[in-house]
Every structure is written in C-alpha cells, then in structure tokens.
C-alpha positions, -999 to 999 in steps of 0.1 A, spaced: 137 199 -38 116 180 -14 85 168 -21 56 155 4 27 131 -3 1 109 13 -30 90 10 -24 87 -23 -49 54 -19 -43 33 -53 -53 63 -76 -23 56 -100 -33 82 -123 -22 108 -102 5 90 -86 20 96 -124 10 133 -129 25 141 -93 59 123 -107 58 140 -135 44 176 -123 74 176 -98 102 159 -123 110 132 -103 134 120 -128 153 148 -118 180 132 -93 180 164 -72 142 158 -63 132 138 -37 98 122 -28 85 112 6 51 88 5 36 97 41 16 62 38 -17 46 27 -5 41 -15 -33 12 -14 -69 1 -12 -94 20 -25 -81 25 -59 -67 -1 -82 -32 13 -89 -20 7 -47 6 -19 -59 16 -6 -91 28 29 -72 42 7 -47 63 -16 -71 74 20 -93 85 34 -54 107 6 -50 126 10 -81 131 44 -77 158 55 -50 144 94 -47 110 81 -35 107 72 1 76 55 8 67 51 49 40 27 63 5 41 67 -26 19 87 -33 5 51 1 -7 47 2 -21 81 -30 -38 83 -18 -54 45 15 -63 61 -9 -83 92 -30 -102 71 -15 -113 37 8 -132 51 -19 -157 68 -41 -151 37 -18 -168 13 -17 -196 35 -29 -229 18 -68 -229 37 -70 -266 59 -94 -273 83 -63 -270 104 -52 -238 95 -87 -225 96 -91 -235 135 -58 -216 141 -72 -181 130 -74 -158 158 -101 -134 167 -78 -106 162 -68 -124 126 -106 -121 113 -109 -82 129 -77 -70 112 -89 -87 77 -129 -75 83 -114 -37 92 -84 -36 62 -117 -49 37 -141 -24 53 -114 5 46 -106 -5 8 -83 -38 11 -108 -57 -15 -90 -34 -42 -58 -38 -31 -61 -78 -29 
C-alpha cells in the first residue's frame, strides 16, 4: 500500500503513531513525506534522521526544508567580522522568514 503525508512540522509523536497505524515495518508499505517534517515542533530532525534509515519512506523537500537547506550552511560558519560583512540581504531575509515560520525549533 501507498501511504501520503505532509506538514507533519516536528510533531514526532504522531510521526510514530502514523508509522505504526499504517505498519510501516511492513516492506510492502510505502511512505511518501510531501515536505515540511520541521519547525514548529521539536521532533523535525528526529523524523527526519528515522526517514533516512528507512528505505519505504520517501521524504520530498517542502519551503521548511528549503529555507533550512539556505541558511544552515552559512549559520554554522565560524562568526568574524569578516564573515559577518559578507552576509547578504537575501542571507538575513531567508533566516528572519525560516525563524518567523518555526525554524527556532528546528535549530
């Protein structure tokens, strides 16, 4: 069977009843994550990390993935003077908008 999901939005709790509810351990089954598993909640990474180990789940990018996959990799970035300077003005809207729509949670 073929299962469809989205917005599930870090609420790990239900993340585990749906995997359970449709028996996702059953090989047969297949999931499909239409996007946005973070912010808002706190579980966003844990489903994420238990998506990736599983190879009937199928997990696409939503905007909340997207906007993640902008800033964290200037985020992690060790914070100069220099590296400051360099953000853009698109840099600080993408991080003000992913906080604004639940990013704190995920980060």
């Amino acid at each position: 069977m073929t299962y469809a999901v989205s917005d599930l939005h870090g609420h790990w709790e239900r993340y585990k009843d749906l995997i359970k509810h449709i028996q996702l351990n059953n090989s047969e089954n297949t999931l499909y994550i239409l996007g946005d598993s973070i912010d808002r909640g706190d579980g966003g990474c844990r489903i994420l990390l238990d998506a990736m180990q599983r190879s009937n789940v199928i997990s696409i990018l939503g905007n909340h993935e997207l906007t993640a996959a902008m800033c964290i990799p200037w985020i992690l970035q060790e914070v100069t003077d220099q590296s400051l300077s360099e953000l853009g003005e698109d840099q600080v809207a993408s991080l003000h908008e992913w906080i604004l729509n639940g990013g704190a949670q995920t980060l």
